[in-house]
N, C-alpha and C positions, 0 to 999 in steps of 0.2 A: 504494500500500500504506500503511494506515493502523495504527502500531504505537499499541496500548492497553496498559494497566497489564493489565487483565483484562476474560475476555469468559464471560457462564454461557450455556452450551449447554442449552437445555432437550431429552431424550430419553423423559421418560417423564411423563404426565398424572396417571395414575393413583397414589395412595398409599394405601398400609398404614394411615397413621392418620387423622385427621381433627381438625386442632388447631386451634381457634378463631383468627382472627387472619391464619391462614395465608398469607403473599403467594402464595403459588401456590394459593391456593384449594380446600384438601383440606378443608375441611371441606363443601364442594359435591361434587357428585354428578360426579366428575374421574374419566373409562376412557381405558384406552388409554396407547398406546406409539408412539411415533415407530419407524415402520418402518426396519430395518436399510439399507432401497436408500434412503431419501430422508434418512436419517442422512448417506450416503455421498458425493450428491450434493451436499448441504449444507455439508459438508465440502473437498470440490473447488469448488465455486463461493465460499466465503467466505475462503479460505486465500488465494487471491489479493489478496484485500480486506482482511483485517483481519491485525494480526501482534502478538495477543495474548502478553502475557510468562506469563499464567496465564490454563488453561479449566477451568472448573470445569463437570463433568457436573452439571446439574439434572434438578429433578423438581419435583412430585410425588416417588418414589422412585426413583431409577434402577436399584436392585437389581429392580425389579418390570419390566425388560428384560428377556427370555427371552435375547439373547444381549449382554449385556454386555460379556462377554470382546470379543467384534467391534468392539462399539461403542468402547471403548477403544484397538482395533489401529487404527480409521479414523481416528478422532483424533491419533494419534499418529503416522500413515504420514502425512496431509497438515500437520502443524503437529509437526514432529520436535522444535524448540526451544523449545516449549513446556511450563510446567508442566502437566501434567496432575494436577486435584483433583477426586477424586471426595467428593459431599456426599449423604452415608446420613444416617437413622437409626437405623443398624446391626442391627434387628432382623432382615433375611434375613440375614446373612452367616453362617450357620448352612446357608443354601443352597451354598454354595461351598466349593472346595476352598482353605483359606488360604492355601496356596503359590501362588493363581496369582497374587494381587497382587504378588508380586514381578517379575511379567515383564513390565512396559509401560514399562520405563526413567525412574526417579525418580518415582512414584507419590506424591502425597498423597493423603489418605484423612482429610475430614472427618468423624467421630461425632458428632454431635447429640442428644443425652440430651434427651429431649421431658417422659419421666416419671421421677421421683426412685424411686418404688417399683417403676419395671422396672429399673435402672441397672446391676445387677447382673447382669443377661442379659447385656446388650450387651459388659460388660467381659470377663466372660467368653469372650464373640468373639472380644475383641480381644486376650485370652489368648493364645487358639489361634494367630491369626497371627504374634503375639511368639515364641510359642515357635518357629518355622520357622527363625527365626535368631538369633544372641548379637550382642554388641556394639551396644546400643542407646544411645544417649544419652536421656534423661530431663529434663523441664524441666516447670512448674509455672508457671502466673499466673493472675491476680484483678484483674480489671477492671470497674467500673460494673453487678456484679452477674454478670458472665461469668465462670465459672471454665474451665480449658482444661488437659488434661494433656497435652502434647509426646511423644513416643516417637519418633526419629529414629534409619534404617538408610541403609544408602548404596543400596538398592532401592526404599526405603519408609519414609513418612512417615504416623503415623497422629494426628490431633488428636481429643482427646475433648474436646469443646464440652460445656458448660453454659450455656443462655440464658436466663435468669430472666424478662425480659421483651420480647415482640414487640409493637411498635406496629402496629395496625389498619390498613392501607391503605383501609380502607371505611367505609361505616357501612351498618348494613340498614334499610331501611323498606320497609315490606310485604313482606318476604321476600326484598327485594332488595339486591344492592348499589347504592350510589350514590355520588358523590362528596362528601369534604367540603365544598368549596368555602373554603377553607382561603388565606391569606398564602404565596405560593409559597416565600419566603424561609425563613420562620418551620418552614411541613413540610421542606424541603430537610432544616434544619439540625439536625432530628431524625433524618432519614431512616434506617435502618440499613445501606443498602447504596446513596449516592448517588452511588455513583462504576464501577457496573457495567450494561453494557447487557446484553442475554440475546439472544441467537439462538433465536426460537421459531416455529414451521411457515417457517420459509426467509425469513423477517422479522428485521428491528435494531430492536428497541426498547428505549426510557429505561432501563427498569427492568423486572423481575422481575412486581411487581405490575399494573402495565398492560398488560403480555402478556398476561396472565393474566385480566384484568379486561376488557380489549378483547371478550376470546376469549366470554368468556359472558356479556357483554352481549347484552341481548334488547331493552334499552329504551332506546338510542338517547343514554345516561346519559354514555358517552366519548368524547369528540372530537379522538382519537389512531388516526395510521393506520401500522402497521410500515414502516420504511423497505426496501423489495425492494434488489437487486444493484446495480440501475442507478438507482438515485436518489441523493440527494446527502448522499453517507454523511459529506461532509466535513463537511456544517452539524451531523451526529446527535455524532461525534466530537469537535469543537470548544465542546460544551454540556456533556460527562461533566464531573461532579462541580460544575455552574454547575445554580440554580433557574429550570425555567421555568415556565410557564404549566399543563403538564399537573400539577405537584409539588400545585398545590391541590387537587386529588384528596385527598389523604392530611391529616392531623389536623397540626395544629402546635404541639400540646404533647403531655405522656406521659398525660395524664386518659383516652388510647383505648387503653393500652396491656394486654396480655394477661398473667397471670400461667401462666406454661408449668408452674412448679413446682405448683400446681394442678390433679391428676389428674383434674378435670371438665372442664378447657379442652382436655384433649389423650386422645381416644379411640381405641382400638386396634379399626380394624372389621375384622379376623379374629382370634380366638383361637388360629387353628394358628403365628401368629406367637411366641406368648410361652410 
């Protein structure tokens, strides 16, 4: 059993927006939802394995899970000691009843403010969930362009993120993605999330963006294979938060970086959301 700081569980492909830059790749043509039975089984076979202090539900959106609420209780029934953090954009939570986030025992709830002039929707959401109970605690920070508002319950923890800017894990030529080819050091230490691998289709890898990037490679462009159950998760483990060889994929300074406050970088492809 190998205990990690944190492991992101990918559940859902598909997203509501489509924001340039995207490490999960929403702005490509991204369907689909990891089925409830092989959520489950992923869940039994990796809980042996990994003994994450924080899982954070990925996406794409994970609210675009038809059963969420499930996907939650399986998580929670095989990794009971764990935090569980879910990471929205908050624009379905409009879909749900706001009392249920209270019942998966210590919930955090990452918000992701992608657009400045929707911002207002979203809080609104998270209105409604506040109101369910009194006694919140309240905290505020600003960091390197990230503003984040705290809302803490003894059921539920809700963070409203603001990201100003997301570094490119790519670049496109001919409509593709391709690697930088990049100083692994040098991308590491920009990296935004160097220090979390993702659990995606029943696979351990690096990072968020090469899952992801693995996944819709057609041209043979990444030379990264998920680590499955019975390989040697100890070498994948003993690299979290160290630069290797796959990190020059990604750009090693901010010159590729996204501006998200930028209502052109980040598009809502349904209207029934807003």
């Amino acid at each position: 059993m190998y205990r990690i700081k944190r492991l992101d569980f990918n559940v859902a492909y598909a997203c509501n927006l489509a924001c340039k830059g995207c490490i999960s790749l929403s702005d490509f043509d991204r369907r689909g939802v990891e089925s409830l039975q092989d959520i489950e089984s992923q869940c039994k076979t990796w809980s042996e394995i990994l003994d994450p202090s924080v899982i954070s539900i990925f996406g794409g959106e994970p609210l675009l899970h038809p059963r969420i609420s499930k996907v939650l209780d399986a998580i929670r029934k095989y990794w009971p000691n764990s935090q569980i953090r879910l990471i929205t954009n908050g624009y379905l939570l409009k879909r749900y009843d706001p009392e249920m986030w209270f019942r998966f025992g210590s919930l955090e709830m990452q918000v992701s403010v992608h657009r400045q002039d929707h911002e207002s929707l979203i809080t609104n959401e998270i209105k409604k969930i506040v109101k369910c109970r009194d006694k919140w605690e309240t905290k505020r920070s600003y960091s390197d362009g990230h503003k984040q508002l705290e809302l803490h319950n003894k059921d539920l923890s809700i963070y409203k993120s603001k990201f100003k800017r997301f570094v490119m894990p790519y670049k496109i030529v001919n409509g593709k993605p391709k690697p930088f080819n990049s100083d692994p050091k040098k991308a590491h230490k920009i990296c935004g999330n160097p220090n979390v691998p993702i659990l995606y289709k029943n696979k351990l890898y690096k990072c968020a963006p090469i899952a992801n990037l693995v996944d819709l490679d057609s041209t043979g462009n990444y030379k990264y294979k998920g680590f499955t159950a019975v390989d040697d998760i100890k070498s994948l483990v003993e690299n979290i938060n160290k630069p290797e060889s796959i990190c020059s994929m990604c750009p090693e300074d901010q010159a590729h970086s996204v501006d998200h406050f930028d209502s052109k970088n980040v598009l809502v492809k349904s209207p029934s959301v807003i």
